[in-house]
C-alpha positions as CSV (number, residue, x, y, z in Angstrom):
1,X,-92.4,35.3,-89.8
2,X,-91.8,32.4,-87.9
3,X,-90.7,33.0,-83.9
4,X,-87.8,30.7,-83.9
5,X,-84.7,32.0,-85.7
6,X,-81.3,30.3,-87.4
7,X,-81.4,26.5,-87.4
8,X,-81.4,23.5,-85.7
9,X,-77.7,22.5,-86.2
10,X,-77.0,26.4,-84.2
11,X,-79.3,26.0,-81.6
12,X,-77.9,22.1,-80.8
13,X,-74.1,22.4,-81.9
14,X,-73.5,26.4,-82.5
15,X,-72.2,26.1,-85.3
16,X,-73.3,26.1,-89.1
17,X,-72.3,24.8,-92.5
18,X,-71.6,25.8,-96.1
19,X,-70.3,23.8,-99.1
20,X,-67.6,25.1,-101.2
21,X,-68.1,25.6,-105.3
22,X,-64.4,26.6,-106.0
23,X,-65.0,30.3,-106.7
24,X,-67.2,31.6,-103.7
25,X,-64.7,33.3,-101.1
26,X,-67.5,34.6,-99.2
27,X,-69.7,33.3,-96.6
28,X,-72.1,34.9,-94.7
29,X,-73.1,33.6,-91.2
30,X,-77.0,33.8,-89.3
31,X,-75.5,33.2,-85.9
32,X,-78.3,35.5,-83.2
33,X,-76.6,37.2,-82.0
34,X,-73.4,37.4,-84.5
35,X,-70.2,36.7,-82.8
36,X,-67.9,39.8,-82.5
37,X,-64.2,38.1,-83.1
38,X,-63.1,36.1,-85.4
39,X,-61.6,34.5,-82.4
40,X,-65.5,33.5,-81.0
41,X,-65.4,30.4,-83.7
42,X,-63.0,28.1,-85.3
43,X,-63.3,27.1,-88.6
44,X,-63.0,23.4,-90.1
45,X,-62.6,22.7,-93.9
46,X,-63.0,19.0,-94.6
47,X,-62.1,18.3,-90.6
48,X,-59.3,20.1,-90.4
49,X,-59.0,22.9,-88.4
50,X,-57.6,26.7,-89.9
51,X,-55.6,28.6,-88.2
52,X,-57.3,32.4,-88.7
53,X,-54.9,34.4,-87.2
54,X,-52.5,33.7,-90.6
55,X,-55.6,35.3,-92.9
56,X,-54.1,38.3,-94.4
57,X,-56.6,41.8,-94.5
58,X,-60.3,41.3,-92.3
59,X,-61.6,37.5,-92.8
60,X,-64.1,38.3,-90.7
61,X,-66.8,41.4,-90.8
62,X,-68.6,41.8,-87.3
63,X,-71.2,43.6,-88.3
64,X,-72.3,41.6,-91.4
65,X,-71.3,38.2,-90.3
66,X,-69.3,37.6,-93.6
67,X,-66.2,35.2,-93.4
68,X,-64.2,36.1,-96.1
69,X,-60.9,33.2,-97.4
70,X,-58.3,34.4,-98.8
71,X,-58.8,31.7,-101.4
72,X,-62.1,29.8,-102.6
73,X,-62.6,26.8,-100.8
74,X,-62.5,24.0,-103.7
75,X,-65.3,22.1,-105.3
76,X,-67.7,20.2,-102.8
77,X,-65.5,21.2,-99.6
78,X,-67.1,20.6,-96.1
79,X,-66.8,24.2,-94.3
80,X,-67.9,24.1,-90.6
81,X,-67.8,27.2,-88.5
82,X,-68.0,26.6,-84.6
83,X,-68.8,29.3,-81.8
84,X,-66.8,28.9,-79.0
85,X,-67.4,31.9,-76.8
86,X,-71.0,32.0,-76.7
87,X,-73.8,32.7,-74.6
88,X,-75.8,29.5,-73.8
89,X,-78.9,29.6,-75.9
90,X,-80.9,26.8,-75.5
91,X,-84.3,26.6,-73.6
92,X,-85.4,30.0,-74.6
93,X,-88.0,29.4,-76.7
94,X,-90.4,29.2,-73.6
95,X,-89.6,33.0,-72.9
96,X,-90.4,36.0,-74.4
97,X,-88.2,39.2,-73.7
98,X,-89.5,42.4,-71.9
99,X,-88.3,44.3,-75.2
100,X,-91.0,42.1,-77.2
101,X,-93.7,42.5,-74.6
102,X,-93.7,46.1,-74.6
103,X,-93.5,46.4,-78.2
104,X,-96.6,43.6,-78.6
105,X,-98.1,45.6,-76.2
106,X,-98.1,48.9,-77.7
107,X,-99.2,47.4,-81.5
108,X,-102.5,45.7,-79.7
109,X,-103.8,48.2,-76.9
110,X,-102.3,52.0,-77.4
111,X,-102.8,53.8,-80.0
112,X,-106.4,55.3,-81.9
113,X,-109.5,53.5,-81.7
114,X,-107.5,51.4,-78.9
115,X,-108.4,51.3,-75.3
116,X,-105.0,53.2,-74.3
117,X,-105.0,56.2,-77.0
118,X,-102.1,57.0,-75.8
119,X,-98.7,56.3,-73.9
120,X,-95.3,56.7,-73.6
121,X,-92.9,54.1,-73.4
122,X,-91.4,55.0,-70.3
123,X,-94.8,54.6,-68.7
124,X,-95.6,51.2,-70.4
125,X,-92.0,49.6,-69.7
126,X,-92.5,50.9,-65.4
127,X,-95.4,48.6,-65.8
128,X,-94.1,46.2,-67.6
129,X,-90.9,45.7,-65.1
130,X,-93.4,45.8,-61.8
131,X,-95.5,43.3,-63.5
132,X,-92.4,40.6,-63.9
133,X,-91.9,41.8,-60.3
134,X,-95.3,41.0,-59.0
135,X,-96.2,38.1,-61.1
136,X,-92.0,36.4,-60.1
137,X,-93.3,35.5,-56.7
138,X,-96.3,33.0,-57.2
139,X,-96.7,33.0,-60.4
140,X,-93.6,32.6,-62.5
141,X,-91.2,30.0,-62.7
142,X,-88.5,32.4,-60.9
143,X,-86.7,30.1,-58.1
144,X,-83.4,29.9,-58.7
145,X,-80.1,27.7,-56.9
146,X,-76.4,28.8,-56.1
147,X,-74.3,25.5,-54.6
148,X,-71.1,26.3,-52.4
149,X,-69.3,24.9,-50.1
150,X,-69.0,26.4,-46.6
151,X,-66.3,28.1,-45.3
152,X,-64.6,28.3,-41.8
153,X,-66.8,31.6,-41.4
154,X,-70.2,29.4,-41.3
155,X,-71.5,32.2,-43.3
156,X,-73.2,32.4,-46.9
157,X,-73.7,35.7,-48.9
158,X,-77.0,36.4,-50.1
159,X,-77.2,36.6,-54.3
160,X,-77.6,39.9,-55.6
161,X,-81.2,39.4,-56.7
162,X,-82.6,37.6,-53.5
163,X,-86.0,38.1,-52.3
164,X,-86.8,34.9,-49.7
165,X,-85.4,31.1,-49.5
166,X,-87.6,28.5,-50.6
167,X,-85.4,25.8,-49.3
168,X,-81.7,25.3,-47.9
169,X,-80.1,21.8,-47.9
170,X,-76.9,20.0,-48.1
171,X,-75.9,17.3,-50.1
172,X,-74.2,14.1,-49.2
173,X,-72.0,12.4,-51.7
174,X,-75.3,10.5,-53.6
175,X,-76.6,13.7,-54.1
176,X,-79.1,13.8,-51.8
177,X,-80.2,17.0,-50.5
178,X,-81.1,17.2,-47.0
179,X,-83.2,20.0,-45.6
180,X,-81.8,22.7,-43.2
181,X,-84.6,24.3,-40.6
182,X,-84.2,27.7,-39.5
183,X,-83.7,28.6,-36.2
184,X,-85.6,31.4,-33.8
185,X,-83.7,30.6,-30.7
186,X,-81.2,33.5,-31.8
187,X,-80.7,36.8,-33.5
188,X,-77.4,39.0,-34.6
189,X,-78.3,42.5,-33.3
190,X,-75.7,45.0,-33.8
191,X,-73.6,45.6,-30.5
192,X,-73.2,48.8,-28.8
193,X,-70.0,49.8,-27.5
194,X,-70.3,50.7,-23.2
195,X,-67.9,52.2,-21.3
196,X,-67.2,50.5,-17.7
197,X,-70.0,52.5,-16.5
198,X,-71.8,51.0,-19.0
199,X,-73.2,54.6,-20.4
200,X,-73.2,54.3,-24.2
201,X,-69.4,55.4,-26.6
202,X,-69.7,57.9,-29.1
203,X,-67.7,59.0,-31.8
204,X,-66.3,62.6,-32.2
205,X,-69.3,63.2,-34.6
206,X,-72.0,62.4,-31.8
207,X,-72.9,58.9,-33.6
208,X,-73.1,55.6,-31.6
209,X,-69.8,53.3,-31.7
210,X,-70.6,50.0,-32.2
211,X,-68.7,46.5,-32.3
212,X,-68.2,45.1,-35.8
213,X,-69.8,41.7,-35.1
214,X,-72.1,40.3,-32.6
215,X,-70.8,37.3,-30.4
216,X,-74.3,35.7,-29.6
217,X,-74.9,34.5,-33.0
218,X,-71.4,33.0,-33.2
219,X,-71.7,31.2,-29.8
220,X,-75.0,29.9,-30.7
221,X,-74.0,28.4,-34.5
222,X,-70.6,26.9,-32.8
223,X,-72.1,25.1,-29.9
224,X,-76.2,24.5,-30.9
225,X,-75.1,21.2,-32.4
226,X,-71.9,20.1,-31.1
227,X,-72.6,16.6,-31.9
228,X,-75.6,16.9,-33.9
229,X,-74.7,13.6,-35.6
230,X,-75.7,11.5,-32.1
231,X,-79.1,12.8,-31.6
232,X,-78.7,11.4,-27.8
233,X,-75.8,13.8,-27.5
234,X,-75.7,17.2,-28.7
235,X,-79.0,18.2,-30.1
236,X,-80.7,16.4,-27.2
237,X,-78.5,18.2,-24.4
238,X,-78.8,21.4,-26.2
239,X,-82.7,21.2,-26.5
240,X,-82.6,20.3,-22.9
241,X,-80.7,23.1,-22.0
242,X,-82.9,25.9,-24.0
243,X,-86.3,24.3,-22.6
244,X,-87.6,21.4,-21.9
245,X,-86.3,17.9,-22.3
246,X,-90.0,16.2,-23.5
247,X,-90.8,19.8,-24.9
248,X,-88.7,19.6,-28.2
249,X,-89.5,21.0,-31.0
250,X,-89.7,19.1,-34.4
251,X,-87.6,21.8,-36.5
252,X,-84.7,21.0,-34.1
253,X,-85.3,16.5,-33.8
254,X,-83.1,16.0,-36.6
255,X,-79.5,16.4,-37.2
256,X,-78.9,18.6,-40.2
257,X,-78.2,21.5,-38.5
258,X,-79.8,25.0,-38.7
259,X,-79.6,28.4,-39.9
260,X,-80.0,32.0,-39.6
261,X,-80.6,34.6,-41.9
262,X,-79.5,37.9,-41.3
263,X,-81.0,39.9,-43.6
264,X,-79.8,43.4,-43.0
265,X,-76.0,42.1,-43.5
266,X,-76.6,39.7,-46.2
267,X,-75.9,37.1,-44.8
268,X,-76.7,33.4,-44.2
269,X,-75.5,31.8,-41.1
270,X,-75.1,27.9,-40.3
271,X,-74.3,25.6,-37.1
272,X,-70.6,24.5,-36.9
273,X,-71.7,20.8,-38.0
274,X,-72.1,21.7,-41.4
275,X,-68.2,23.3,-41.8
276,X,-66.9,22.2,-45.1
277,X,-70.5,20.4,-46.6
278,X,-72.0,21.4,-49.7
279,X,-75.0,23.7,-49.0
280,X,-77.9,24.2,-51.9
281,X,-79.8,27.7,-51.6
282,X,-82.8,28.1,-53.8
283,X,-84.2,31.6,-53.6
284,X,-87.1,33.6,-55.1
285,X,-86.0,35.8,-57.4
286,X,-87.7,39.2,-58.7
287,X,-86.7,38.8,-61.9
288,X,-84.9,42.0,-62.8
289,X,-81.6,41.6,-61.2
290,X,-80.0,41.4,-65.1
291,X,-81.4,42.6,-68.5
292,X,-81.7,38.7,-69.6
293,X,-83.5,37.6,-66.4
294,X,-86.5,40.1,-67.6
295,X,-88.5,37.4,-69.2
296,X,-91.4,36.1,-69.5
297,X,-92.9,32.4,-69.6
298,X,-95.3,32.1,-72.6
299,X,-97.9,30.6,-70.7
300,X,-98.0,33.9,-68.7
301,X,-97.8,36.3,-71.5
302,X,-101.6,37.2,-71.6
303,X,-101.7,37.7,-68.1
304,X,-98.4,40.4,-68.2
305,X,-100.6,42.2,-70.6
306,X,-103.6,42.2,-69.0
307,X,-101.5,43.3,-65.7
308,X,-99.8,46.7,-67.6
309,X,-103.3,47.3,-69.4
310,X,-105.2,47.4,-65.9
311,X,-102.2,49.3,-63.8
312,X,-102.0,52.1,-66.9
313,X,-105.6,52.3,-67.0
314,X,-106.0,52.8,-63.0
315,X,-103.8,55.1,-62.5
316,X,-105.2,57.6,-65.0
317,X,-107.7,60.2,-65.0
318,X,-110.8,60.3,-66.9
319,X,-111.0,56.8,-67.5
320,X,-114.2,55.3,-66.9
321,X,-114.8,53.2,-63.4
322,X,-116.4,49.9,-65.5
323,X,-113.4,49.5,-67.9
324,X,-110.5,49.5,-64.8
325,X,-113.1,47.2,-63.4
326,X,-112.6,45.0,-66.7
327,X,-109.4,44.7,-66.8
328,X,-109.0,44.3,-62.8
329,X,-111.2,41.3,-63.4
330,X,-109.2,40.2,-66.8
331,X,-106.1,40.5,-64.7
332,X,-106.8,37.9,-62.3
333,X,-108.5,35.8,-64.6
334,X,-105.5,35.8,-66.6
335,X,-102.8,35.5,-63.8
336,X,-105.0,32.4,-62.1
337,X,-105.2,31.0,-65.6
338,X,-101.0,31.3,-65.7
339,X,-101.1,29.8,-62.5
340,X,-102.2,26.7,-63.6
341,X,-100.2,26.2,-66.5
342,X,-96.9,26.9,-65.0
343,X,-98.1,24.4,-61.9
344,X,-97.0,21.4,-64.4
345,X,-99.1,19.3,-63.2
346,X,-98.9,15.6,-65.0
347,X,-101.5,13.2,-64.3
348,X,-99.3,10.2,-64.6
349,X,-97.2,11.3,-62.3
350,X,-100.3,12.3,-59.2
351,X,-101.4,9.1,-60.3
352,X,-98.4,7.5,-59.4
353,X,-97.8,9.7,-56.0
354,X,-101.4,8.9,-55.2
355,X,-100.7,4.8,-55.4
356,X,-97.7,5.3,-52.7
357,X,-100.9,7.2,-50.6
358,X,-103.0,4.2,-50.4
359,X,-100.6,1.9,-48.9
360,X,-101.7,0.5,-45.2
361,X,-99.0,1.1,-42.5
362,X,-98.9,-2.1,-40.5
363,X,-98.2,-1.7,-36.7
């Protein structure tokens, strides 16, 4: 059974063809997975478009993918069905699904005469979600992007399924992204509420009262770059001010502003001189925000098997010390082996990056 299903002419145009014989009313579509409406595609007969919602009865049946006319389509007719509310579909032949990797990892290690006699499925699809975990963060191909541009509030929300930046930029008209550094020159703690004594408020329940925003961060993002666009102005004054003036650091000799993250509000925060420019995040993700994020690059489908075979095997009794030791040394054989072949690395282009290298710099 081959591991690609439908056709070409779905995967690159979603939709599909039949050819009328003048007495066939019937006709069944292959679409994975089958759409749900009759309203999810349009239909085309010899280029022109039906209109479906005149059908009389059910042209369409949802769960068997059969379009049904209300009269055969004539001799040699041209019949095109379209999706149009679809879920994008292409690329995904690189990935394998967590369903299929538990279920190819029960038929090949659990079960008699297998090294994991037994094992319930619970068990095996823990594993298998902590190994797309573990294996998302240096292994996987799992850094993702969101673009926005930023608001009056200089803030950014966090995604849902955010684990650490890898970079932050913002692009100029060309498209060029140009890297933001982070900042440690401040922090947003959470602000305590004092009373002119300056002994601490409570509320009637005995818990602290505290303000809802901290000032220091918003003082520091609005005035740390004034005029970050003259390096002789702003920055410099401001780098003189917070040290030294032949003391500066090189995360703040540039002009693209800074950021902070502040990770127990979920928030990103930026200088005032990037108000209103486009800002890139891209994030490591751990792979199991969604049901389709749990995937799996095929180059690193040994090495999630191996992974769930050695953390099922540790963690029960009565299994001898040499065989976890077996699969512990499988494992990272298998996971540095996945490391490689998701690295991508082409030897035309090194070759080419290394030519740039030789160049002499003339003084």
């Amino acid at each position: 059974m081959p591991l690609f299903t439908g056709t070409q002419q779905q995967y690159y145009n979603n939709s599909q063809s039949f050819t009328g014989n003048g007495s066939t009313t019937a006709f069944t579509l292959t679409f994975s997975p089958l759409p749900t409406l009759i309203t999810d595609f349009k239909i085309f007969v010899n280029g022109s478009e039906l209109n479906t919602s005149l059908y009389d009865g059910t042209p369409y049946n949802a769960s068997t993918g059969v379009i049904t006319f209300d009269t055969a389509p004539v001799n040699g007719a041209s019949i095109l069905v379209r999706q149009t509310n679809f879920s994008e579909q292409t690329g995904n032949y690189q990935f394998i699904g967590i369903d299929d990797i538990i279920n190819n990892f029960i038929v090949s290690y659990v079960g008699e005469d297998k090294i994991i006699p037994k094992a319930r499925r619970a068990d095996i699809a823990f594993h298998a979600q902590r190994g797309i975990q573990e294996l998302s963060y240096d292994t996987f191909k799992s850094i993702k992007a969101q673009e926005i541009e930023i608001p009056p509030s200089l803030t950014m929300k966090l995604p849902h399924d955010y684990v650490n930046y890898v970079k932050l930029a913002w692009k100029d008209s060309s498209g060029i992204e140009h890297i933001i550094y982070p900042t440690g020159k401040t922090s947003n703690p959470t602000a305590i509420l004092q009373a002119e004594n300056f002994d601490y408020n409570f509320d009637s329940d005995g818990s602290l009262l505290v303000a809802q925003n901290s000032d220091s961060l918003r003082d520091f993002i609005n005035t740390a770059q004034t005029s970050a666009s003259d390096p002789s102005d702003g920055l410099y004054d401001f780098m003189t001010d917070a040290g030294s003036r032949f003391g500066i650091s090189p995360e703040h000799a540039q002009s693209n502003g800074v950021f902070y993250i502040d990770s127990a509000r979920g928030t990103i925060h930026f200088s005032s001189d990037l108000n209103t420019k486009t800002i890139i995040l891209k994030y490591i993700s751990d792979s199991l925000g969604t049901d389709a994020e749990m995937i799996v690059h095929k180059f690193a489908e040994e090495a999630m098997y191996k992974y769930m075979a050695h953390a099922i095997l540790s963690t029960r009794a009565n299994v001898q010390e040499y065989i976890v030791a077996r699969f512990k040394k499988e494992k990272f054989t298998a996971i540095r082996t996945a490391k490689l072949r998701l690295s991508n690395l082409k030897i035309e282009e090194l070759s080419q990056v290394m030519r740039g290298k030789s160049k002499q710099i003339k003084h």
